[in-house]
LOMIDO-419473 format. One record per residue (C-alpha): residue in three letters; residue number from 0; x, y, z. Coordinates in Angstrom, 2 decimals, padded with zeros to 5 digits, m for minus. Example, Ala and Ser with C-alpha at 12.3 -4.5 7.8 and 13.67 -1.06 7.14 Angstrom:
<rs>
{res=ALA n=0 east=012.30 north=m004.50 up=007.80};
{res=SER n=1 east=013.67 north=m001.06 up=007.14};
</rs>
This chain:
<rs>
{res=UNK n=0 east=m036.79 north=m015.26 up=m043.87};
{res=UNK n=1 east=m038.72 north=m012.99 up=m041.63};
{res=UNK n=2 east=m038.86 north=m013.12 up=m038.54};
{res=UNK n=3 east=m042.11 north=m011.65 up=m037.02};
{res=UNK n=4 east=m042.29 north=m009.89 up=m033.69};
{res=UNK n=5 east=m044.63 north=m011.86 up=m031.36};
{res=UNK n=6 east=m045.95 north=m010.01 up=m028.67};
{res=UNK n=7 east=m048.35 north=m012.23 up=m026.07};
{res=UNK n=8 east=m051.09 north=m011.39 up=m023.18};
{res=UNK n=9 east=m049.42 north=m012.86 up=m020.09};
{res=UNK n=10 east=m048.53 north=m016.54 up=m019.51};
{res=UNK n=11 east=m048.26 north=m017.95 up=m015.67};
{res=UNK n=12 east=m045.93 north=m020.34 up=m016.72};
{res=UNK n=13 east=m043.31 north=m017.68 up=m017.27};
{res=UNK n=14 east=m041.98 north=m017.54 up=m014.00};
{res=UNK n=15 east=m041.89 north=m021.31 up=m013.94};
{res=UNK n=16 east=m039.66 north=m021.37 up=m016.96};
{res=UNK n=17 east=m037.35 north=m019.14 up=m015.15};
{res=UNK n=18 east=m037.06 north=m021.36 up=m012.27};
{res=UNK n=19 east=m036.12 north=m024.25 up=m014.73};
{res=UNK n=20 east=m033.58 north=m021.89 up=m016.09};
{res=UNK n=21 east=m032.16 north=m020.68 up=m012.90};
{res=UNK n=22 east=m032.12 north=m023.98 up=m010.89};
{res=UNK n=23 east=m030.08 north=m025.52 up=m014.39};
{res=UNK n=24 east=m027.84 north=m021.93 up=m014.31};
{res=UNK n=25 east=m027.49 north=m021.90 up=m009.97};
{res=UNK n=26 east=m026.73 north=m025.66 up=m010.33};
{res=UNK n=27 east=m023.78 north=m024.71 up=m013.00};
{res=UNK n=28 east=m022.20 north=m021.54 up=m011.36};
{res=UNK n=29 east=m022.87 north=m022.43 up=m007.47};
{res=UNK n=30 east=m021.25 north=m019.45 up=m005.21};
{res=UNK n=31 east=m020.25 north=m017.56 up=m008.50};
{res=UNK n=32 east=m023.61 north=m016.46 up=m008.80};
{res=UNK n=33 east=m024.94 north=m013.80 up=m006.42};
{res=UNK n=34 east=m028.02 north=m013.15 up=m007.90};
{res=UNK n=35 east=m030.27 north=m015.23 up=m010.22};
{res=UNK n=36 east=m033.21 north=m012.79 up=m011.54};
{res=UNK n=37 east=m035.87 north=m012.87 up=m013.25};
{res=UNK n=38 east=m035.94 north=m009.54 up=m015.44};
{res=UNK n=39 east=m037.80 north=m008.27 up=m018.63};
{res=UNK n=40 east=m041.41 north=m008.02 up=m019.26};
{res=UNK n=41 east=m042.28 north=m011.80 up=m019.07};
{res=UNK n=42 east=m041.19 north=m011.21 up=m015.08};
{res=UNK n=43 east=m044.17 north=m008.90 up=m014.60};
{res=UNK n=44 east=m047.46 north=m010.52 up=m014.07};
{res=UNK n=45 east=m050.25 north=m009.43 up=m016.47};
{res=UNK n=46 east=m047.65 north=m007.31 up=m018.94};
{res=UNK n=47 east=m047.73 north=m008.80 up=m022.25};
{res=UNK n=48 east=m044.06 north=m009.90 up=m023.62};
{res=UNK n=49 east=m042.90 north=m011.78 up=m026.52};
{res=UNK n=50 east=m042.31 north=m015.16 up=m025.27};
{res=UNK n=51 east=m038.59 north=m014.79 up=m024.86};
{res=UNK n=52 east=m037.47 north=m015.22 up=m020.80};
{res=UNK n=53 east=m034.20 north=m012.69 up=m019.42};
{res=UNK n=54 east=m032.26 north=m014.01 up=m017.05};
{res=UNK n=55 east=m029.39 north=m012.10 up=m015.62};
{res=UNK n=56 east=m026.89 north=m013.50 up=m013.57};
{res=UNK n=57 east=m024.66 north=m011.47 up=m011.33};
{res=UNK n=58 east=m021.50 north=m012.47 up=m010.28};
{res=UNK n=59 east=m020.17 north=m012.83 up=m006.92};
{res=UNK n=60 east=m017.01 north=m011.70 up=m008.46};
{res=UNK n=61 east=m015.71 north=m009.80 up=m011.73};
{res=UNK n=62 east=m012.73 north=m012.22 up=m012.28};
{res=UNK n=63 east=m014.84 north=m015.19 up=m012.09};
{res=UNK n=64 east=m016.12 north=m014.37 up=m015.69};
{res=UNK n=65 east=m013.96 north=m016.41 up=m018.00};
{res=UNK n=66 east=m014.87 north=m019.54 up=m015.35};
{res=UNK n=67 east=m018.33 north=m018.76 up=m015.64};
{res=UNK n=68 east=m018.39 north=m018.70 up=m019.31};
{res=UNK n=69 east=m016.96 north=m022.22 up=m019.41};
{res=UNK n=70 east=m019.31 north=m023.40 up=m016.70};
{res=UNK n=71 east=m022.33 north=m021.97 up=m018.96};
{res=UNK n=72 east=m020.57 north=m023.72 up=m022.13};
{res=UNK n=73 east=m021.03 north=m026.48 up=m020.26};
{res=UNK n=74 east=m024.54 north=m026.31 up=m020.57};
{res=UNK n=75 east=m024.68 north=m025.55 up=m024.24};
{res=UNK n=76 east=m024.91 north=m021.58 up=m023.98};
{res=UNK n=77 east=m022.95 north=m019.85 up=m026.19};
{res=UNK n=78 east=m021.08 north=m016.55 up=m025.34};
{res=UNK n=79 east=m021.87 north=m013.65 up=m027.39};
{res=UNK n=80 east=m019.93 north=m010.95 up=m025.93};
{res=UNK n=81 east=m021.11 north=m007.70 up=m024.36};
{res=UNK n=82 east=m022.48 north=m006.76 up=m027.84};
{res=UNK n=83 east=m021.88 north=m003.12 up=m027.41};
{res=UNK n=84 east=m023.47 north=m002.98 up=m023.66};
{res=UNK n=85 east=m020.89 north=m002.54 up=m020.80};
{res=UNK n=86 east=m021.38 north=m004.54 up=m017.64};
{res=UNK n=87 east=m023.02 north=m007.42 up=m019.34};
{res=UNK n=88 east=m022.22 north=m010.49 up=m021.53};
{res=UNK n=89 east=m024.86 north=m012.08 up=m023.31};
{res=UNK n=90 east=m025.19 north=m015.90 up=m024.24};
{res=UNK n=91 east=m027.00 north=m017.80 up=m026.83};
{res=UNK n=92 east=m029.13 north=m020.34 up=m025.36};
{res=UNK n=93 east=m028.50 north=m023.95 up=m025.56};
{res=UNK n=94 east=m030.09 north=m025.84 up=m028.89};
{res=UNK n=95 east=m033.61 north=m026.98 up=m028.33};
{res=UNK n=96 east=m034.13 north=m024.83 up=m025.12};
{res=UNK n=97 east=m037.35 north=m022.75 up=m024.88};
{res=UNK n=98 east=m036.70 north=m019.07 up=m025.81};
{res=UNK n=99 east=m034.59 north=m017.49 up=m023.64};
{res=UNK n=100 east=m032.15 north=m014.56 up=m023.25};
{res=UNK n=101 east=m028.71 north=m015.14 up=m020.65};
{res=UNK n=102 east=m026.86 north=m012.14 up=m019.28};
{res=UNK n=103 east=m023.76 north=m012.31 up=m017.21};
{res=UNK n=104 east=m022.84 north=m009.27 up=m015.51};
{res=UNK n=105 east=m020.41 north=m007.65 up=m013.02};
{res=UNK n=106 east=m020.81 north=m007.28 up=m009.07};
{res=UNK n=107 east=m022.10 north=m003.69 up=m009.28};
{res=UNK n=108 east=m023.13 north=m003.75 up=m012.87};
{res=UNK n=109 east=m025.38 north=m000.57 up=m013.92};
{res=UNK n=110 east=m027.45 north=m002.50 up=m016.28};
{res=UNK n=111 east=m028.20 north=m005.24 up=m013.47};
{res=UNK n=112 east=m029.65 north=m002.76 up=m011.47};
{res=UNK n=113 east=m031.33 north=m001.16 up=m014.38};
{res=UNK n=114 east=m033.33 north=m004.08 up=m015.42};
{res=UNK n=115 east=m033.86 north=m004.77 up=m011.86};
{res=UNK n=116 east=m035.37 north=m001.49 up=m010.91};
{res=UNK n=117 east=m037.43 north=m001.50 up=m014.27};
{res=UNK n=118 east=m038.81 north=m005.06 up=m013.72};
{res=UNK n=119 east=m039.43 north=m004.16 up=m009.95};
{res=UNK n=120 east=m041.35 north=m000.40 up=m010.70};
{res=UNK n=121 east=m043.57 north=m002.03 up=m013.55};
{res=UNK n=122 east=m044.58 north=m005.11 up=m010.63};
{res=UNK n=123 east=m045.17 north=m001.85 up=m008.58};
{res=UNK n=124 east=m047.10 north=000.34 up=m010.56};
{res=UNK n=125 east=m049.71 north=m001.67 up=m012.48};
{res=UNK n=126 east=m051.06 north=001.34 up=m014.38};
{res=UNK n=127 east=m047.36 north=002.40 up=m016.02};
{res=UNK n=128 east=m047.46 north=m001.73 up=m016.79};
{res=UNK n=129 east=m050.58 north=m001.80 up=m018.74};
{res=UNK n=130 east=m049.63 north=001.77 up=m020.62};
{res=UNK n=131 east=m046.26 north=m000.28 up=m021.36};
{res=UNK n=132 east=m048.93 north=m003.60 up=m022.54};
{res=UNK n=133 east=m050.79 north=m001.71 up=m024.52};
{res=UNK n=134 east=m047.73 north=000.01 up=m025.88};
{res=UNK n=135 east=m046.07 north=m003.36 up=m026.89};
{res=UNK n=136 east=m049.02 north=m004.74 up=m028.46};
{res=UNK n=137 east=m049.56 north=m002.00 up=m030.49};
{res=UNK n=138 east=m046.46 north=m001.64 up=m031.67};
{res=UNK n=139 east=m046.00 north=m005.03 up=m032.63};
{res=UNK n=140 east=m048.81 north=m004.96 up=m034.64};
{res=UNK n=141 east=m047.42 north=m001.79 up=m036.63};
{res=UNK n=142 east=m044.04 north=m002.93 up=m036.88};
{res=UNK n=143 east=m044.92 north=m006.56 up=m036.97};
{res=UNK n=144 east=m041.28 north=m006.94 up=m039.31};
{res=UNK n=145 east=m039.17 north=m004.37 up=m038.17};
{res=UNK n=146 east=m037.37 north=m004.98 up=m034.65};
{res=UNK n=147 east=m035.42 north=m002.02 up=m034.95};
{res=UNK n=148 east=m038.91 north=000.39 up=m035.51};
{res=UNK n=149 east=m040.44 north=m001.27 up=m032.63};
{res=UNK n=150 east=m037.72 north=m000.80 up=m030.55};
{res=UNK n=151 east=m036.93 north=002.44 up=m031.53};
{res=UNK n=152 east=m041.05 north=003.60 up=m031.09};
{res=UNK n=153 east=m040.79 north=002.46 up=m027.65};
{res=UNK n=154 east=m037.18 north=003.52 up=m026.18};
{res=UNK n=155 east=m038.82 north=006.69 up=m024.95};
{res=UNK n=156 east=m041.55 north=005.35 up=m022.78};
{res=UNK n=157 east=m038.66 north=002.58 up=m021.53};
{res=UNK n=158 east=m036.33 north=005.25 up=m020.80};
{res=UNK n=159 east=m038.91 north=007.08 up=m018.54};
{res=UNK n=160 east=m040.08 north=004.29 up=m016.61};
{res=UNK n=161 east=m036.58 north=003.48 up=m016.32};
{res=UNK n=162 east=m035.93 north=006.86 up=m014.86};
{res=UNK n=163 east=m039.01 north=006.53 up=m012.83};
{res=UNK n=164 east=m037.88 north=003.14 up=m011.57};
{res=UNK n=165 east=m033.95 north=004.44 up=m010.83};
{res=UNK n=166 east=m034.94 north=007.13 up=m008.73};
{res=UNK n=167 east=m037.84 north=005.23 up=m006.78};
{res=UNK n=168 east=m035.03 north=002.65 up=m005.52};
{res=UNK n=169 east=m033.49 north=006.22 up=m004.20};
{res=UNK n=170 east=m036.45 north=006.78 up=m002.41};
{res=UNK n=171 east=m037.75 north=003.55 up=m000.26};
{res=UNK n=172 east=m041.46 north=004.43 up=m000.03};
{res=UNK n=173 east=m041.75 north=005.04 up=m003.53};
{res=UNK n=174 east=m041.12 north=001.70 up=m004.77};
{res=UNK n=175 east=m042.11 north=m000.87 up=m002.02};
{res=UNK n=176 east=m040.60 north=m003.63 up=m000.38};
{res=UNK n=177 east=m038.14 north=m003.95 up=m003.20};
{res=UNK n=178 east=m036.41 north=m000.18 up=m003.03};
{res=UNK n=179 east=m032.73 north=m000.92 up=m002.77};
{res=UNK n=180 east=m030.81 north=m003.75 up=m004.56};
{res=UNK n=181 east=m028.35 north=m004.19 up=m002.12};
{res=UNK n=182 east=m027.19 north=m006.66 up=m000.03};
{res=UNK n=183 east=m029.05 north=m008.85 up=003.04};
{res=UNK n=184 east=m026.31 north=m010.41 up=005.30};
{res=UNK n=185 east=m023.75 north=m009.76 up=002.67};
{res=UNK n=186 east=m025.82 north=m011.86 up=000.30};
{res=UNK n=187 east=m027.18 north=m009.58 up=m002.91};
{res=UNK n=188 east=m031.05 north=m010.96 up=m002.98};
{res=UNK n=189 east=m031.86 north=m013.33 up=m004.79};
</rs>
């Protein structure tokens, strides 16, 4: 059966799903989680997104991972493996949950502070955000069938507003308040 890509104008109750999501997840993990974010398109207002919410979770420690996992089982989310990306384990959500993606990763994981930066220079730069918009919803429309075209017809942009977004957290008054992921008091942000 197919399964159509969906790609919607932006919903404020996105970031309200998170919070569901990451009060349910902070609940669970307690001080194994650092960080609790947010990431992927639905986490920047006015970008359209399918309706499918990321949440990445980074650990306060690498060797808490097999705890975590069962602590997440707990809650119905099933663990998927790294599926071929390093530094992060993704999870099926639990049955009957709204649409939503889980990643666990490493203290220090690259692709945490990849999506991070990304999520942080679209919120920052509003005109790259509505190229990217535009970008999505046209695509969807062409490829409406075919994840792996769409994806494919928009991995350049995404790796050059990825680029764009690793190398403004470099430079602090290129990004905004947000420049650095790094820690406050010890504490990574959350």
């Amino acid at each position: 059966m197919a399964n159509p890509i969906i790609v919607l104008n932006y919903d404020p109750n996105w970031p309200k799903l998170f919070q569901s999501f990451r009060k349910r997840i902070a609940d669970a993990l307690g001080d194994m989680a650092a960080a609790i974010e947010h990431v992927g398109s639905t986490a920047v207002p006015d970008l359209a997104a399918k309706p499918i919410i990321d949440v990445d979770v980074l650990l306060a420690c690498e060797t808490m991972l097999p705890s975590a996992i069962e602590r997440l089982a707990g809650l119905g989310y099933i663990h998927r493996g790294n599926l071929g990306i390093p530094e992060r384990e993704a999870f099926y959500a639990p049955a009957g949950d709204p649409p939503h993606h889980l990643y666990v990763c490493p203290p220090g994981s690259a692709e945490f502070r990849r999506h991070v930066a990304f999520r942080d220079y679209l919120r920052a730069h509003p005109r790259d955000a509505k190229t990217y918009s535009d970008l999505k919803i046209a695509l969807a429309e062409r490829f409406r069938n075919d994840r792996l075209a769409y994806n494919e017809a928009k991995t350049q942009f995404v790796m050059e507003l990825t680029s764009r977004a690793l190398a403004a957290r470099k430079d602090p008054n290129r990004l905004g308040e947000r420049a650095g992921i790094g820690a406050a008091r010890g504490k990574w942000v959350i």
